[in-house]
C-alpha positions, 0 to 999 in steps of 0.5 A: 657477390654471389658471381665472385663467390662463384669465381673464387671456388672455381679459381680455387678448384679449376685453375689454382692447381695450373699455379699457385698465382692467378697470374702466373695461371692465366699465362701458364694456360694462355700459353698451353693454348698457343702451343697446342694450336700453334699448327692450325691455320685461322688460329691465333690465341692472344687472348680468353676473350676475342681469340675464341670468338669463331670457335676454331680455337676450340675445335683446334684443342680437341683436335689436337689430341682427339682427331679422330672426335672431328675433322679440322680441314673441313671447319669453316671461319665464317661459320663460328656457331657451328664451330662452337657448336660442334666444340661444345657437342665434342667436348661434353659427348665424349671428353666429358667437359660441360656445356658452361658457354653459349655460342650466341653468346660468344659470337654477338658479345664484342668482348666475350666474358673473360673468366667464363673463357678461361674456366672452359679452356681450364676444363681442356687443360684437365682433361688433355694432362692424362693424355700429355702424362700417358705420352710421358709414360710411353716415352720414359719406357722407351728409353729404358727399352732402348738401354735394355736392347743395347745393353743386351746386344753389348753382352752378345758382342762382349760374349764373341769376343771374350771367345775368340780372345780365350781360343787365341791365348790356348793356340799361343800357350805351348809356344811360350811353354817351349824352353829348348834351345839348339845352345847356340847364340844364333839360336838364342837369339832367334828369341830377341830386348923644483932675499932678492934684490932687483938690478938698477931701473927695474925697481917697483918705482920705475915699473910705476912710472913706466905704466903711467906713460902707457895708460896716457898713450893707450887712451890716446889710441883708443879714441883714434881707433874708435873713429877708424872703427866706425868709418869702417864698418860703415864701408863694409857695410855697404859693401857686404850688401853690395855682395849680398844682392850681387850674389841673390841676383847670381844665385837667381841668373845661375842656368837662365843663360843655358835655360834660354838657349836650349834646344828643348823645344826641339824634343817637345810636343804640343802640349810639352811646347804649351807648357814651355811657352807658358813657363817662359812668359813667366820667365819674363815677367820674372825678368822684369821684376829683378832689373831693379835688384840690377839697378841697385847693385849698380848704384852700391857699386858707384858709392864704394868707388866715392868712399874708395873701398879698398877692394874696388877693383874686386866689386867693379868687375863683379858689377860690370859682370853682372850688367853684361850677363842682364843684356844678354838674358834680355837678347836671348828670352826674346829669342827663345819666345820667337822659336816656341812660338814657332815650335808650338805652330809646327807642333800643332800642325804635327799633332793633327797628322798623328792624330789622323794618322791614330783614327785611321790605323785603328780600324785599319790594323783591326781590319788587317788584324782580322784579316791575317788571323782568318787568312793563317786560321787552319782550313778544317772543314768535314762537309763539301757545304764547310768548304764551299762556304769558305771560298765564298767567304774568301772571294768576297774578302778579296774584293775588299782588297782594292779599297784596303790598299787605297787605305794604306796608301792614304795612312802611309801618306801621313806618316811620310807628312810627320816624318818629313816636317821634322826632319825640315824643321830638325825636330827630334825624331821621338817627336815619330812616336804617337801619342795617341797609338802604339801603332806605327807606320811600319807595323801597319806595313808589315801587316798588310805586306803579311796580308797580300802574302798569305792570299795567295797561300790562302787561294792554295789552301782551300783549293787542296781542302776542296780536293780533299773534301771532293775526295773524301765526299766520294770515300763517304758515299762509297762506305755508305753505299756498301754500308747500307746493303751490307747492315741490312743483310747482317741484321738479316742474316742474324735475325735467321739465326736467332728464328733458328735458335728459338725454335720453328726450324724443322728438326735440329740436323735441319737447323744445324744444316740451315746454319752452316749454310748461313755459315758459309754465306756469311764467309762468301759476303765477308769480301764486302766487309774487307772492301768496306775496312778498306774504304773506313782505314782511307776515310780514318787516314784522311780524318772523315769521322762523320758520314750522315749518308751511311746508316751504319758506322763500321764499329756497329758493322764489326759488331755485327759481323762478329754477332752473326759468326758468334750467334751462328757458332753459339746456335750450332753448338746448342743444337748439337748439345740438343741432338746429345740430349735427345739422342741419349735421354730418348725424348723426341724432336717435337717435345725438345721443340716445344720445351725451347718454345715455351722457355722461349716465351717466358724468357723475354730478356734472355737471361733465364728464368725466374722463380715465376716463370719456371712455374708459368713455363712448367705448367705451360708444358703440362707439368703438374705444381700442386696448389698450397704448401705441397707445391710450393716445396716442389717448386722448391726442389725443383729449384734446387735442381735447375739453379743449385748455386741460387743465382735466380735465374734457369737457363734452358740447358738446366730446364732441359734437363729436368724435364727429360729427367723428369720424363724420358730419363727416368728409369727406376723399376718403380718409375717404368712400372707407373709408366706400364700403369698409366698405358694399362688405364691403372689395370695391373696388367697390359694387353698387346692392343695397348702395347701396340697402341701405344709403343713402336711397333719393334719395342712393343714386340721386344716386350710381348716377346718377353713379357711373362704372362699376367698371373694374377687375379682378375687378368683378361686373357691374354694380358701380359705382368708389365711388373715383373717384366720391368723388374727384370728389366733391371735385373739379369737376362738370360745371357 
């Protein structure tokens, strides 16, 4: 509890002031560390444990800003407790800084104490920030010295000028003042623009008498015609069922005749042949059956000829008739049994045919079916190994084709069989149709003619693929052979380019030389790209998409090319807009160099910075956000400086700006006073050592050339009053 006590009040008083976050501290520092020591050799900062182990991390920092307190060169890696030593000596001598480590301790601990590490690197950053905002002093007056000289030296030319122009308009006024002519043309224009009594025998007697006669006749007539009447119906009886029976038996006869000779079983098929023989045993057993209804019309007929039926003559030939007609059923059912019964053998034999005929076309058309579907199927292959395949698979399909034949010939040779059986027996040819398949001999023959006709296009086929593939082999193995070099350079190329634009370059005209160099290798090698175009357009028109030997398609090769030229175009513009910067807010190479390192460092994804890594980054270049609510409200200003439109994210451009704002292009009379105040130690006057020491040697002189001397209390001899000299810096000059 007590060590956590302890961290916390030096967290608070020691590191907090970095940043606000211990997180955004420690990489804020971390990174301070590594641009510090990033010249030296043997050291590589990653950490605030093991990167201090050998103590020239150390010896690294005060070197940096103190050289003259140890000589680096002359430092020894595997000596780290004399390193350590001699840090810690430094440090506490002369810049101030306790002895809080041990370098035992750091040297045998495996993991020295990370926050022991980062207190004591805290120590350095404190002490080092008044020499970072001395420099910032001394360059913010610089560039306002700069200004002054050049304004001073366009006053001088304004002057020249101004006096040469006056001295010209006095030659030319006396001209123009001139209005005299020789008053002529030619001089002029030397200037120039709504109480009876019956007869005898007719009295009520005679009709008496007459009726009586009439009743003894009608009586006599009537017992005659009852005895006709009745032998009559008798007859007729007999003779209606002599036409009763005759007309069933006609009635069942009707078409039994044509029935028995007909040609059907001609058009039958087997089991069509069954069925007839089978309705024709029935037949004649129905035959059997009406030879007694025969008989009895017969014997009717014979009794009206005894009793003389007046229409003998009519029931005679009706009876005759239908005797003829019973002989010739008899003839013809016998008949037609014979020919079903050979029908019926023939149609077996038939039956057999078609069903062998059925079982072996079957397979044979599914052979021929997927035969002709392979052999029309399209020959889309993209590798030599498809092809190939293809070829082996058709010289194999093609020794199958001996056997295949010996099959057609056998299923054509039954065909042939059923056709010539009836047409020898005069069968009807739809007896040609099999019951057992839609297959029929000519579609089996048109399909095997089909196969032997599309082998050889098939041969001709898959060899104009196998040209095609060894052609399109040979454009695969070009592209991919210039691919694979040229990818390698172009990533090589851009990663020069990116190396460049995120700093360690030399000065920015170096860089912009190295990239326009780059520049015009890049248009040197672009013949290789062409002939690579060239060789993609051949691959596209003969439909090559894949090519697994190359590592780089042309699209990914295009959007490289275009990458580098767009990077090289980019970087250059950058640099230069950087030489403007420098050039017009007087701040130096070394400084634009570490500003793009830092920003670099925290803008990992290239999108600009974030609210946390604009603090981690200002820090990172000394720049001072005080902790709690004051530093949060200069963050906040900052803020709306670098990123106006609230977008979330500071690109460098804007960072850039603000810090040469905030350090080289200030230039208030106030600001250049401070920055007088900072080299002078706080004196409120400045001695020439300190000018000199501090300034170039040409701008130190412009100042102690007119710099009035120091009047006030307290003022060495020979100081100089930096605060009137900087007001009038902004005030009127002598000319």
């Amino acid at each position: 509890m007590t060590l956590g006590l302890i961290w916390t009040i030096i967290l608070r008083f020691a590191i907090q002031d970095i940043t606000i976050e211990e997180l955004s501290a420690r990489d804020g520092l971390l990174l301070w560390c590594q641009r510090k020591t990033a010249p030296y050799n043997n050291v590589n900062v990653q950490n605030f444990h093991t990167s201090w182990k050998d103590g020239l991390a150390f010896c690294a920092l005060i070197h940096r800003h103190r050289p003259d307190l140890l000589d680096y060169d002359k430092l020894n890696k595997g000596d780290p407790i004399h390193n350590l030593n001699l840090a810690f000596d430094v440090a506490e001598k002369h810049l101030d800084i306790p002895r809080m480590l041990d370098a035992e301790d750091l040297v045998y601990n495996q993991r020295p104490d990370e926050k022991s590490v980062m207190t004591y690197v805290s120590c350095f950053y404190h002490a080092f920030r008044g020499a970072q905002q001395a420099e910032t002093a001394a360059n913010r007056i610089c560039r306002v010295l700069k200004v002054n000289q050049d304004n001073e030296q366009l006053m001088e030319e304004y002057e020249r000028l101004a006096s040469d122009l006056l001295a010209w308009i006095r030659r030319w006024m006396p001209w123009l003042s001139n209005r005299t002519t020789d008053n002529t043309l030619a001089g002029v224009q030397k200037n120039n623009r709504p109480a009876f009594l019956p007869t005898e025998g007719h009295l009520v007697k005679d009709i008496n008498g007459a009726w009586n006669g009439l009743e003894n006749s009608e009586k006599g007539f009537e017992e005659w015609l009852l005895s006709e009447m009745m032998r009559l119906e008798r007859l007729e009886h007999l003779a209606e069922k002599f036409r009763r029976k005759c007309a069933m038996h006609e009635e069942w006869a009707a078409g039994k005749e044509e029935m028995l000779q007909s040609p059907d079983w001609r058009r039958a098929g087997l089991y069509q042949l069954k069925a007839l023989r089978k309705r024709h045993e029935a037949f004649e057993s129905d035959l059997g059956a009406h030879q007694d209804r025969v008989e009895q019309i017969a014997a009717i007929a014979r009794e009206l000829n005894t009793l003389r039926y007046h229409d003998i003559g009519t029931v005679n030939s009706r009876c005759q008739r239908i005797c003829d007609q019973w002989d010739r059923l008899g003839v013809l059912a016998q008949t037609r049994r014979g020919q079903l019964e050979e029908a019926e053998r023939l149609a077996e034999r038939i039956d057999q045919l078609h069903l062998d005929f059925a079982k072996r076309a079957a397979p044979f058309n599914n052979w021929l079916d997927g035969a002709r579907e392979d052999l029309a199927d399209m020959v889309i292959v993209h590798e030599m190994t498809e092809i190939h395949s293809l070829i082996a698979a058709h010289d194999k399909f093609k020794a199958t084709l001996g056997d295949a034949d010996h099959e057609f010939i056998g299923i054509a040779q039954l065909e042939q069989e059923i056709i010539r059986l009836i047409d020898q027996h005069g069968l009807d040819r739809e007896l040609l149709n099999n019951p057992y398949t839609d297959l029929s001999g000519a579609e089996v023959r048109r399909k095997w003619q089909d196969v032997q006709q599309s082998v050889p296009r098939r041969d001709q086929q898959l060899q104009q693929e196998l040209s095609r593939q060894q052609n399109n082999e040979r454009l695969r193995h070009a592209f991919a052979e210039k691919a694979n070099a040229v990818g390698p350079w172009l990533e090589s190329q851009l990663e020069q380019v990116v190396q460049i634009g995120l700093g360690g370059r030399g000065s920015l005209e170096q860089a912009i030389k190295r990239l326009q160099e780059i520049f015009n290798q890049a248009h040197t090698y672009k013949p290789n790209l062409d002939e690579l175009e060239r060789i993609n357009q051949e691959m596209q028109e003969n439909f090559v998409f894949e090519n697994r030997q190359a590592r780089y398609s042309m699209e990914s090769l295009r959007v490289g090319w275009e990458s580098l030229i767009t990077s090289i175009n980019r970087t250059i513009n950058e640099c230069e807009n950087q030489i403007l910067t420098r050039d017009s807010k007087g701040i130096k190479e070394e400084q634009l160099n570490e500003y793009r390192a830092s920003f670099n460092h925290f803008d990992k994804g290239r999108h600009g910075l974030d609210s946390e890594e604009l603090k981690s980054c200002l820090i990172s270049v000394g720049y001072n956000i005080r902790p709690g609510r004051d530093g949060d409200m200069e963050l906040q200003r900052i803020l709306s400086l670098v990123d106006p439109n609230r977008t979330g994210r500071v690109p460098f451009d804007a960072f850039l700006d603000f810090m040469t704002r905030e350090t080289a292009d200030s230039d208030t009379a106030e600001q250049i006073i401070e920055s007088f105040r900072v080299l002078a130690a706080g004196k409120p006057f400045i001695t020439a050592d300190e000018l000199r020491r501090e300034l170039p040697g040409d701008q130190a002189e412009y100042c102690l050339a007119r710099m009035p001397p120091f009047k006030g209390a307290g003022g060495a001899p020979g100081s100089y009053d930096y605060t009137s000299f900087s007001h009038s810096l902004y005030g009127h000059t002598d000319l």
